[in-house]
C-alpha positions as CSV (number, residue, x, y, z in Angstrom):
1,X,-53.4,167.2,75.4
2,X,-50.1,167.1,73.2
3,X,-50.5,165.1,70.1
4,X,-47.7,166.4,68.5
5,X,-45.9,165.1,71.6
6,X,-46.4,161.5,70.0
7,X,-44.1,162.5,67.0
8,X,-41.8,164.6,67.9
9,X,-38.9,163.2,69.6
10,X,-37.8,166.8,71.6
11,X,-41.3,166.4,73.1
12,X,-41.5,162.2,73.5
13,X,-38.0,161.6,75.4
14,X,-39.6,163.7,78.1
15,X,-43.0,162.1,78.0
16,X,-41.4,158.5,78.3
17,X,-38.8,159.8,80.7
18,X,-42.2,160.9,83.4
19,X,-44.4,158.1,82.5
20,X,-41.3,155.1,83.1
21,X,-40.1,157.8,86.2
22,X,-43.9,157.4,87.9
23,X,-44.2,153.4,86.5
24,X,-40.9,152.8,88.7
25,X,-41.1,155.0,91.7
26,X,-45.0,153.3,92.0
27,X,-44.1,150.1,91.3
28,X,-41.2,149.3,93.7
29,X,-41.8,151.7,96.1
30,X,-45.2,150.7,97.2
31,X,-43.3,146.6,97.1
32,X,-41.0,148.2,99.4
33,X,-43.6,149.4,102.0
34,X,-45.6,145.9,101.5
35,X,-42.2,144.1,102.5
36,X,-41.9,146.4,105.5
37,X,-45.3,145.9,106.5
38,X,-44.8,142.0,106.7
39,X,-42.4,142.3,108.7
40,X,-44.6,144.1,111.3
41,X,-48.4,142.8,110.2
42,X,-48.3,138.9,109.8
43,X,-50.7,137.5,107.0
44,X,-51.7,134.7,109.2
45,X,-51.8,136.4,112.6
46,X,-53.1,140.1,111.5
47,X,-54.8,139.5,108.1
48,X,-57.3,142.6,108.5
49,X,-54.6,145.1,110.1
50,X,-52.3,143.7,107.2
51,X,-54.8,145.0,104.6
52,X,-55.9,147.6,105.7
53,X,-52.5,149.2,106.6
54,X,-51.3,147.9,103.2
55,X,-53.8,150.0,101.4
56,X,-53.1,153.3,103.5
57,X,-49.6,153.1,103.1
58,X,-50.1,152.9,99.1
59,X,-52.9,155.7,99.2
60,X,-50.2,157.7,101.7
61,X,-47.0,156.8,99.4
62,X,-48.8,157.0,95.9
63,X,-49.5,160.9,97.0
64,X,-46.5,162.0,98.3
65,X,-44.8,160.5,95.1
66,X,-46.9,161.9,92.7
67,X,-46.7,165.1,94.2
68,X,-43.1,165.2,94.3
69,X,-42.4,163.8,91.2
70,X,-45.2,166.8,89.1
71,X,-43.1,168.9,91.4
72,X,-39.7,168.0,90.1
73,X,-40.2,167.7,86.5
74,X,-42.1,171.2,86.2
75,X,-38.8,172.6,87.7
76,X,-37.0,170.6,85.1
77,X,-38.8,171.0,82.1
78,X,-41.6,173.5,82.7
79,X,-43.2,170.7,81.8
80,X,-47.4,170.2,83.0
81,X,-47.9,166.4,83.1
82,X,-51.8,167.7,83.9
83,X,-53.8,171.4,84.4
84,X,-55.3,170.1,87.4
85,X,-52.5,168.8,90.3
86,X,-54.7,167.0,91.7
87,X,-55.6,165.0,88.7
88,X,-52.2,163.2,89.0
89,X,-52.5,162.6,92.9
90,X,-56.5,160.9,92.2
91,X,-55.3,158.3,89.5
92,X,-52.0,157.9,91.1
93,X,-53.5,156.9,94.2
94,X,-57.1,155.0,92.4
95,X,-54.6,152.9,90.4
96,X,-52.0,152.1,93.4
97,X,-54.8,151.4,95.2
98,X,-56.8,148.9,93.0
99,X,-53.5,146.9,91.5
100,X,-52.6,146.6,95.0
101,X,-55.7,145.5,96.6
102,X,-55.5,143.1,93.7
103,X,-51.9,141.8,94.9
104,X,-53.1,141.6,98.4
105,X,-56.0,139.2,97.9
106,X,-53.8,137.1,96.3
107,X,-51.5,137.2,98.7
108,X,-53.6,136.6,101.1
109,X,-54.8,133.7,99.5
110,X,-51.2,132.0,99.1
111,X,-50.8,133.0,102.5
112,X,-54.3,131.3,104.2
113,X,-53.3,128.0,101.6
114,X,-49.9,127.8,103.1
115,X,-51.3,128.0,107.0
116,X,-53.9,125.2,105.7
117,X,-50.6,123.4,103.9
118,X,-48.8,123.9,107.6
119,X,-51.9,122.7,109.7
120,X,-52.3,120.0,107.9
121,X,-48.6,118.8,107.7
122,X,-48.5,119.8,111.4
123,X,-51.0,117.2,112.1
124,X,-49.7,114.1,110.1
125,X,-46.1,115.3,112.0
126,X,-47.4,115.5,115.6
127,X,-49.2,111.7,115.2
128,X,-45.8,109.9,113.6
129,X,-44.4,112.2,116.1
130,X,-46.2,110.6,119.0
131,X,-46.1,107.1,117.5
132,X,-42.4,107.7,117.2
133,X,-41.9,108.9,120.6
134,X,-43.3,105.9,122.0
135,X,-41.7,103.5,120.0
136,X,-38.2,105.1,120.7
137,X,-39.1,105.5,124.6
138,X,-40.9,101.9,125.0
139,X,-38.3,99.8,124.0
140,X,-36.9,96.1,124.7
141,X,-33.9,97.2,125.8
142,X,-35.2,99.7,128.3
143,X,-37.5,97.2,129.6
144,X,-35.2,94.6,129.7
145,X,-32.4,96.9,131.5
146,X,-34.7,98.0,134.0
147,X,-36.0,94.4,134.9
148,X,-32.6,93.6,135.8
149,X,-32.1,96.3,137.5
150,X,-35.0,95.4,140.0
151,X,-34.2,92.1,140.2
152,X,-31.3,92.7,142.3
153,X,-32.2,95.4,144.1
154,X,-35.6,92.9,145.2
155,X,-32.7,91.2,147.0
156,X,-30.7,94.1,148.1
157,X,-33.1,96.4,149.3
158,X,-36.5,96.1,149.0
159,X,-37.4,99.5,150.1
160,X,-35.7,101.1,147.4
161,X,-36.7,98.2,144.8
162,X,-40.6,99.8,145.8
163,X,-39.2,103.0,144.8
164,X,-37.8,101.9,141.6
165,X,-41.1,100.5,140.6
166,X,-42.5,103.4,141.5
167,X,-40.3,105.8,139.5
168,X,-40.6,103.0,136.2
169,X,-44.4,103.8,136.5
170,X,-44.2,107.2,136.4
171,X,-41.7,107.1,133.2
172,X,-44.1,105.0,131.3
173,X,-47.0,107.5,132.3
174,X,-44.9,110.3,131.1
175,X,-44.2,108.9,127.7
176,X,-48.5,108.3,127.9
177,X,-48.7,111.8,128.9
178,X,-46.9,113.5,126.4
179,X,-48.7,112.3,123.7
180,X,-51.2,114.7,124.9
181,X,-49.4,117.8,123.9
182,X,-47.1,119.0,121.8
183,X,-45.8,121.1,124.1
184,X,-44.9,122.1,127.9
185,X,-43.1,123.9,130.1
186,X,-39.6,123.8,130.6
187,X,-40.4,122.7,134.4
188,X,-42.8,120.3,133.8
189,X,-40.2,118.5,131.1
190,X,-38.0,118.5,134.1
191,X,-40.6,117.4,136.7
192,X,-41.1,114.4,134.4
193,X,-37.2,113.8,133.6
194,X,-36.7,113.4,136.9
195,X,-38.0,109.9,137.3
196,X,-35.9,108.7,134.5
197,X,-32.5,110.1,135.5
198,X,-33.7,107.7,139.0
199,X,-33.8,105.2,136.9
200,X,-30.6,105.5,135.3
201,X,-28.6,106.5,138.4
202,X,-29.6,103.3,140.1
203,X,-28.3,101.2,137.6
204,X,-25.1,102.8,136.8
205,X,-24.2,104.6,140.1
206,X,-21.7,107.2,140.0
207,X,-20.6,106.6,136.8
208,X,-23.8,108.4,135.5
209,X,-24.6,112.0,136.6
210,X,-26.9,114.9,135.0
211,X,-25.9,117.9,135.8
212,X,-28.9,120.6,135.3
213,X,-28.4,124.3,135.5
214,X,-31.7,125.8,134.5
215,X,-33.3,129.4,136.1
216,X,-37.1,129.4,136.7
217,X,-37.3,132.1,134.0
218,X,-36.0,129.6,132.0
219,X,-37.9,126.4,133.5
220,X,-41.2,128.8,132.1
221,X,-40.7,128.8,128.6
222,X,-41.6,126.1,126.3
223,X,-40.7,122.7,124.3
224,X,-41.6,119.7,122.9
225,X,-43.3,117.3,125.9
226,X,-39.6,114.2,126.9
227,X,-37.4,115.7,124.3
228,X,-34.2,116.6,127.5
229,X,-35.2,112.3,128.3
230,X,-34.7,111.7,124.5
231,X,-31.5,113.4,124.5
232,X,-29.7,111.9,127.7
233,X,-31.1,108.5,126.5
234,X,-29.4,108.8,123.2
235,X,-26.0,109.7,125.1
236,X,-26.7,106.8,127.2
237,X,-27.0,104.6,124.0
238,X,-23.7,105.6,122.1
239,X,-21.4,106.0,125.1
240,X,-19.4,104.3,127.5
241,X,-20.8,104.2,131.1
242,X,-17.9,102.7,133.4
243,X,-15.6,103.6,136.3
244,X,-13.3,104.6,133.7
245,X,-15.6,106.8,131.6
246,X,-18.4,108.4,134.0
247,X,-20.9,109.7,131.6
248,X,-21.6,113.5,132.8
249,X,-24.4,115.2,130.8
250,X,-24.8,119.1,131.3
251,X,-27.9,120.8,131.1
252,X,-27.7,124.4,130.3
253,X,-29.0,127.5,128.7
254,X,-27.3,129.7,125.9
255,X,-29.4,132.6,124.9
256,X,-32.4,131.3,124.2
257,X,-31.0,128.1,123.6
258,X,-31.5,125.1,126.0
259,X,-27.9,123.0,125.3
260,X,-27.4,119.2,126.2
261,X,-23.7,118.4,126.5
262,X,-21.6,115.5,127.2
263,X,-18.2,113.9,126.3
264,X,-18.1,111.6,123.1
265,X,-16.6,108.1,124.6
266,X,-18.4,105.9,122.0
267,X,-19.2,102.6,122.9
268,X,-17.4,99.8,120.9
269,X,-20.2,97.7,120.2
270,X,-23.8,99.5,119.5
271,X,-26.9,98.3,120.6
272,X,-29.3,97.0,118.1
273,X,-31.6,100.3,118.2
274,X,-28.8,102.9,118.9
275,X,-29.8,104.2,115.7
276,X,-30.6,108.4,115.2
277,X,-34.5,107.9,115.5
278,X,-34.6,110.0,118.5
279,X,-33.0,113.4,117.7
280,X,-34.4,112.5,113.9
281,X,-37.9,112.8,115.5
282,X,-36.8,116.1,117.7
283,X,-35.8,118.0,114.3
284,X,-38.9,117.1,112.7
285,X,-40.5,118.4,115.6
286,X,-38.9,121.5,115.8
287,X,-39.8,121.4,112.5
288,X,-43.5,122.0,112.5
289,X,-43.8,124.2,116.0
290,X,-40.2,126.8,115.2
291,X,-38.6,128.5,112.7
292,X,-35.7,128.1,114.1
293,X,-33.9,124.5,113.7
294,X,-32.3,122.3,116.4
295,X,-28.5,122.9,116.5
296,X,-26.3,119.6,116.5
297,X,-22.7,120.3,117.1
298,X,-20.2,116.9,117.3
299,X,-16.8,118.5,117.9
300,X,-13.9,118.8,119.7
301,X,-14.9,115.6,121.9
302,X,-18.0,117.1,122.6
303,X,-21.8,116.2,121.6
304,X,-24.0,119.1,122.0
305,X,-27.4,119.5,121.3
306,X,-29.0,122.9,121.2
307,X,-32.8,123.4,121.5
308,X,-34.6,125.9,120.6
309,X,-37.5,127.3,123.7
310,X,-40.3,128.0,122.2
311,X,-42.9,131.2,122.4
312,X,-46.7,130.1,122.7
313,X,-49.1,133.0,120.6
């Protein structure tokens, strides 16, 4: 329309000046609408609403910018970037259009790779999940404390020894249980701890106590299946249990937080397999079904563990 335009630098500064102007207003405004429509349209939950919103918010955006930026450089320069107005809004909006629909197939291809990528490492975690979870629950020591245990109440009390059995049996068809899901409710998790805190307050007494303060809104969300048993059992493991150290272990809520606390009185001489398989195995976890991590906090005299609850879509 110009070529003069090309040579003569009084002419050119103002030809660069709208082209880089329209390059840059496209470019990074129409990135800044894509990053505020992931925010609100997930790739892997709303692929089609993503799209589809994706490309009317560039057609919607490309317009009003190429409208207002013809609009503002005729007032500065008297310049006509076209004759027609509406030239400027069609290729504005056929290019924003096709680059991005270009951009969001491939994003939608790294997105669909990385939900394959997760499903797939999701899998391999749950099974050396599960096969962790019953190593770390079915253990020697357990076994062997728990045996003891009944053997003296067989001569005590024999209806309580009949209960004890019965309570074991229902520990060990938890921990067959769980590997079922990979998660429950907050109430069932307590349903099933319920058995094992038995266990543990026949054989220490009252020098073991849970204390659990849990609301039935809470006791309806969701969490890996023995991970509040895993928890106490590791405090169990590391601390002292006597007349002189009571092990108390508080069961609460903080936001939307479940928090497993108790006083650090470590014990002066380990167990073989007090090691840090079981909260290792919560975090991974956590890991695959939450982007939010576990919360570990060893301070102050106090262990706490924070869990996050987790939202079933």
């Amino acid at each position: 329309m110009c070529p003069s335009c090309l040579w003569e630098w009084k002419y050119l500064w103002k030809r660069l000046l709208v082209t880089y102007s329209i390059w840059l207003i496209m470019w990074f405004g129409n990135h800044w609408i894509s990053i505020g429509l992931d925010k609100v349209f997930s790739w892997l939950k709303e692929p089609v609403k993503r799209f589809v919103f994706g490309i009317i918010g560039a057609a919607v955006y490309s317009a009003s910018a190429m409208l207002a930026i013809v609009w503002f450089y005729g007032r500065v320069f008297n310049l006509q970037i076209a004759d027609d107005i509406g030239d400027n809004v069609f290729w504005a909006i056929f290019f924003s259009v096709l680059v991005l629909s270009i951009m969001l197939a491939r994003e939608f291809l790294f997105s669909w790779r990385e939900l394959a990528l997760r499903e797939q490492k999701m899998k391999n975690e749950v099974l050396t999940s599960k096969f962790e979870l019953l190593k770390n629950q079915v253990n020697p020591h357990f076994m062997f404390n728990s045996l003891n245990t009944l053997n003296s109440l067989i001569s005590q009390d024999q209806d309580l020894a009949s209960k004890y059995v019965g309570q074991l049996s229902n520990v060990y068809r938890s921990v067959l249980e769980a590997g079922k899901n990979e998660v429950i409710t907050v109430g069932e998790e307590l349903k099933m701890l319920e058995s094992y805190i038995f266990l543990q307050s026949i054989r220490f007494e009252d020098r073991f106590r849970v204390d659990i303060q849990l609301d039935e809104h809470t006791k309806s969300k969701h969490l890996p299946p023995l991970v509040l048993q895993m928890l106490i059992e590791n405090a169990i493991k590391h601390n002292e249990v006597t007349s002189d150290h009571p092990l108390v272990i508080q069961v609460y809520t903080e936001g939307e937080m479940i928090c497993v606390k108790n006083k650090i009185v470590p014990k002066k001489v380990l167990p073989g397999d007090a090691s840090n398989i079981g909260l290792a195995n919560i975090r991974s976890r956590y890991e695959v079904l939450s982007d939010i991590p576990i919360e570990v906090i060893n301070e102050d005299a106090d262990f706490i563990v924070k869990l996050p609850l987790l939202k079933l879509e």
